[in-house]
DOKE-480558 format. One record per atom (N, C-alpha, C): residue in one letter; chain; x, y, z; atom name. Coordinates in steps of 0.1 Angstrom, whole numbers, padded with zeros to 4 digits. Each point is the difference from the previous one (the first is absolute). Layout:
BEGIN
 residu chaine     X     Y     Z atome
      A      A     X     Y     Z    CA
...
END
This chain:
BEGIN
 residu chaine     X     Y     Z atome
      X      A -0529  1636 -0722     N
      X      A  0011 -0009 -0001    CA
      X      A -0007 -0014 -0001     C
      X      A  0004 -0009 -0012     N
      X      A -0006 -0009 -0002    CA
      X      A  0001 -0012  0014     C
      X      A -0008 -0007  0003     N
      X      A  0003 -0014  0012    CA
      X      A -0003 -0011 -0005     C
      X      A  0010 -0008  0013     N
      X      A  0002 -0018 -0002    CA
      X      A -0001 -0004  0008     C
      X      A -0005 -0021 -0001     N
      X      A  0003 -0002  0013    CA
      X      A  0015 -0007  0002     C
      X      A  0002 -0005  0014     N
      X      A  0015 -0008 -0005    CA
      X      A -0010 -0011  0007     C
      X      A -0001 -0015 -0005     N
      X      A -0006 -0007  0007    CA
      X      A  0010 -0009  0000     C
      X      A -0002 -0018  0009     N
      X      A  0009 -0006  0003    CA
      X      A -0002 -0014  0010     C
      X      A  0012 -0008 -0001     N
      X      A -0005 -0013  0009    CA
      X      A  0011  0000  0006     C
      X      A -0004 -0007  0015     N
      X      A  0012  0000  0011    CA
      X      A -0004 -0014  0006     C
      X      A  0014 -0006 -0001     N
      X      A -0003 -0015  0003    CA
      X      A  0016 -0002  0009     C
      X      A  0001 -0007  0010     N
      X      A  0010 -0013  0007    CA
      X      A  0006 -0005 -0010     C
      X      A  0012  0000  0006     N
      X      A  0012 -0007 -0008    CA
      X      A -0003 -0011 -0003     C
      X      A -0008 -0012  0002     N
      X      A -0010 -0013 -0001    CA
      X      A -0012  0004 -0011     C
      X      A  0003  0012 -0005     N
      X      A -0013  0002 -0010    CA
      X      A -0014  0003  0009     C
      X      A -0003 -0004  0008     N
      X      A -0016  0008  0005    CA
      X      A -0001  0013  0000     C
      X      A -0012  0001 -0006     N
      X      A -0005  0016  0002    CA
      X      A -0001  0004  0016     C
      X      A  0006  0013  0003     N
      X      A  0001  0008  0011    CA
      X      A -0018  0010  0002     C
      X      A -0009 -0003  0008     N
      X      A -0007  0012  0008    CA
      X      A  0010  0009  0005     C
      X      A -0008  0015  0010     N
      X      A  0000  0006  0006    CA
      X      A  0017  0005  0005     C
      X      A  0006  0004 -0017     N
      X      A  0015  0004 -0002    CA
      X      A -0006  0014 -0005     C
      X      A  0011  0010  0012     N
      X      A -0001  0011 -0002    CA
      X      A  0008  0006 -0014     C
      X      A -0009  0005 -0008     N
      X      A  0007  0006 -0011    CA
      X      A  0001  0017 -0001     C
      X      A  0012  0007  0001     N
      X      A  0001  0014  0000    CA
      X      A  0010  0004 -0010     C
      X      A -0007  0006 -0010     N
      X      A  0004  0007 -0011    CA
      X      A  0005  0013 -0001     C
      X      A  0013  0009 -0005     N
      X      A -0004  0012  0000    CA
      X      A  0016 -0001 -0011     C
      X      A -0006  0016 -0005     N
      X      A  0008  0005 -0011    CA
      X      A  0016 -0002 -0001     C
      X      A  0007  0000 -0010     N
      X      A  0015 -0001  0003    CA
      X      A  0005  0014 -0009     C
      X      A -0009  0006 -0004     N
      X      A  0000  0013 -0012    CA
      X      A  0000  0010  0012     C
      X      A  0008  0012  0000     N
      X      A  0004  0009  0006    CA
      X      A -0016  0016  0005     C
      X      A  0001 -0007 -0015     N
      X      A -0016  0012 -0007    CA
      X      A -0015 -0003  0003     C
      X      A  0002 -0015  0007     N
      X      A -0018 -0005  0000    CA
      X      A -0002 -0008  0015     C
      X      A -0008  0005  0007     N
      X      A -0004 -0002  0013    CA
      X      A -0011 -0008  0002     C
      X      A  0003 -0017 -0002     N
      X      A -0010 -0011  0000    CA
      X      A  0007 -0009  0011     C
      X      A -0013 -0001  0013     N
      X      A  0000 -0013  0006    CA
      X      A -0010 -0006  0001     C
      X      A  0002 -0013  0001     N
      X      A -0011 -0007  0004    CA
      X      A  0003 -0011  0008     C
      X      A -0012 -0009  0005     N
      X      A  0002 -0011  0012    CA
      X      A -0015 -0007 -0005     C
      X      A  0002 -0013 -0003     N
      X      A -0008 -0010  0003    CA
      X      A  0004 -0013  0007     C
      X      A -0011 -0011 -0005     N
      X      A  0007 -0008  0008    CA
      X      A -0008 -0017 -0009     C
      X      A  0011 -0006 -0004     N
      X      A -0004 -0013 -0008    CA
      X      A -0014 -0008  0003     C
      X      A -0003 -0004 -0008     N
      X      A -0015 -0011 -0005    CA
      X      A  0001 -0010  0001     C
      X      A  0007 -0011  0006     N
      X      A -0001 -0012 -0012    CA
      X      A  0011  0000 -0005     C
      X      A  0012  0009  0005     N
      X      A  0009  0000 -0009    CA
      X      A  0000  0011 -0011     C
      X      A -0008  0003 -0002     N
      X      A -0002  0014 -0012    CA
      X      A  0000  0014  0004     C
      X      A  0002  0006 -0008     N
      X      A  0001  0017  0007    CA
      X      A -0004  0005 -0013     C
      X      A -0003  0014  0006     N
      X      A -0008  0012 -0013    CA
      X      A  0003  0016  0004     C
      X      A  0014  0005 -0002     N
      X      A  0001  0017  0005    CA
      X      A -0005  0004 -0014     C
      X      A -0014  0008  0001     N
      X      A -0001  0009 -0011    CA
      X      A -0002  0010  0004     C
      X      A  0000  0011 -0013     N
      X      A -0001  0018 -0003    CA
      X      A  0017  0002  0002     C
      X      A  0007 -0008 -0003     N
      X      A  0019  0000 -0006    CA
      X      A -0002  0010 -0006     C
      X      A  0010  0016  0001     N
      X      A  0005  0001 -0015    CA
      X      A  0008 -0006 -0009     C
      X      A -0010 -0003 -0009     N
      X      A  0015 -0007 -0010    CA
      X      A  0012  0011 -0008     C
      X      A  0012 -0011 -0002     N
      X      A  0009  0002 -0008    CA
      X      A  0013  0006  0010     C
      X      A  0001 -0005  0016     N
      X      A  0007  0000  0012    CA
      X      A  0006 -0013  0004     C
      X      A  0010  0003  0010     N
      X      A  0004 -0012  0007    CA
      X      A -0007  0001  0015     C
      X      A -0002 -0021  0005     N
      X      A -0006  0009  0012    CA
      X      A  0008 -0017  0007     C
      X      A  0002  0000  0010     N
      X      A  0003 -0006  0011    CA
      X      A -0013 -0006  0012     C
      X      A  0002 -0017 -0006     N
      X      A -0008 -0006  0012    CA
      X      A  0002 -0007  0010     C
      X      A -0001  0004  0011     N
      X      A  0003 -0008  0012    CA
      X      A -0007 -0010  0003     C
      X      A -0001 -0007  0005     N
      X      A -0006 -0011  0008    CA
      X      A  0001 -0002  0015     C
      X      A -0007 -0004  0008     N
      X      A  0000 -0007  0013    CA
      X      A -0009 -0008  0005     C
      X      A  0005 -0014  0004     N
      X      A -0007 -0010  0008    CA
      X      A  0007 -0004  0009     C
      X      A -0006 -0001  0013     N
      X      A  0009 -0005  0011    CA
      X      A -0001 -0017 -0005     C
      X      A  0013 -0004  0004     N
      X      A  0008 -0010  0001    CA
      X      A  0006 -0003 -0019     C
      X      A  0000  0011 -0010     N
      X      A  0004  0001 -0007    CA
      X      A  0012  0015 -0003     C
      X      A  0009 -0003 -0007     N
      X      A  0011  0012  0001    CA
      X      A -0009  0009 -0010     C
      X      A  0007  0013  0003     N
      X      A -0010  0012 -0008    CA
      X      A  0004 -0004 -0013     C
      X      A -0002  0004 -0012     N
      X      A  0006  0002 -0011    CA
      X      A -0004  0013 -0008     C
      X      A  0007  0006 -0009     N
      X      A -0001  0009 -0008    CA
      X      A  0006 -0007 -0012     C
      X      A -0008  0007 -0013     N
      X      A -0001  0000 -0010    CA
      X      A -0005  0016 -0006     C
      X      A  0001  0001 -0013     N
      X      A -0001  0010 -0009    CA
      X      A -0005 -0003 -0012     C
      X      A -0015  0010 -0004     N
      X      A -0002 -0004 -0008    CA
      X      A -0004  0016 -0016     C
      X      A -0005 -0001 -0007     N
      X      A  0004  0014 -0007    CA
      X      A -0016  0002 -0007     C
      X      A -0010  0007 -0002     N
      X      A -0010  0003 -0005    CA
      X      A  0001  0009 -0014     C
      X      A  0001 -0012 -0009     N
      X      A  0002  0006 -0018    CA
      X      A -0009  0013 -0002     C
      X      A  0008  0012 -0003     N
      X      A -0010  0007 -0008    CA
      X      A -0009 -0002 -0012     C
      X      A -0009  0001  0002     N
      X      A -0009 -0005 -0013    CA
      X      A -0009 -0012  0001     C
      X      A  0003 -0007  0010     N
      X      A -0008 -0007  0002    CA
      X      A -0009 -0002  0010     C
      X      A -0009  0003  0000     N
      X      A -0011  0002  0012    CA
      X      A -0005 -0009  0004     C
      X      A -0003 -0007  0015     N
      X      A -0011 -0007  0001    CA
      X      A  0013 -0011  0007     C
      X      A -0004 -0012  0003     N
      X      A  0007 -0010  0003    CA
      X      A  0017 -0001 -0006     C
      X      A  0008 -0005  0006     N
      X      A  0017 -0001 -0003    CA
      X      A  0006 -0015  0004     C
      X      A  0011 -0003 -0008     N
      X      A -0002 -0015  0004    CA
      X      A  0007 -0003  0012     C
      X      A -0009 -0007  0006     N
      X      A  0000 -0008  0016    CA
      X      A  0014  0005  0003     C
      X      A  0004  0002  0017     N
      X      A  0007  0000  0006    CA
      X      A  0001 -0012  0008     C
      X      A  0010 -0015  0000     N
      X      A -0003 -0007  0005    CA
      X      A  0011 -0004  0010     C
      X      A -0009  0003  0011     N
      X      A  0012  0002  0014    CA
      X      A  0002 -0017  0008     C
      X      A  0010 -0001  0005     N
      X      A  0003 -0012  0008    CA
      X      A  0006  0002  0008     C
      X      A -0006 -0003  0015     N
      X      A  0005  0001  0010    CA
      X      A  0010 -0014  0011     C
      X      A  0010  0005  0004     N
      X      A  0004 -0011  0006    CA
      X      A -0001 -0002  0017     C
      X      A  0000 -0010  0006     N
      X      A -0003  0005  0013    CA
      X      A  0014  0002  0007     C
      X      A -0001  0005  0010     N
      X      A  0009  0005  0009    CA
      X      A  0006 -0016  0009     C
END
């Protein structure tokens, strides 16, 4: 099964890039059993070994920020990097 990554930036409603935002990934396809858990850079993140050509659902969490979810989709056919998921968080 071909793989992707979903990579991405997570910044404050004020535009700063966010550190140490939990990011948790996992499938929204009935047929494919992908989780994952990292946790932001600098604001950047990197889930690879995706299968592509799925929907997958990302969570976030920072304390003194509200969780957020978003959804993002990994094109069949194209392998390798997908364009940026760019998350914003607001605070609580």
């Amino acid at each position: 099964m071909p793989r992707a990554s979903i990579v991405g930036l997570i910044k404050a409603k004020d535009g700063t890039l966010l550190s140490r935002v939990l990011i948790q990934v996992k499938s929204l396809a009935p047929n494919v059993t992908f989780t994952a858990s990292t946790y932001s850079a600098n604001g950047r993140f990197r889930i690879e070994n995706v299968p592509e050509g799925y929907d997958y659902s990302l969570e976030t969490l920072k304390e003194g920020y509200r969780p957020s979810q978003t959804q993002t989709t990994t094109t069949p056919g194209v392998a390798g990097e997908l364009r940026p998921v760019n998350i914003t968080l607001n605070p609580r």
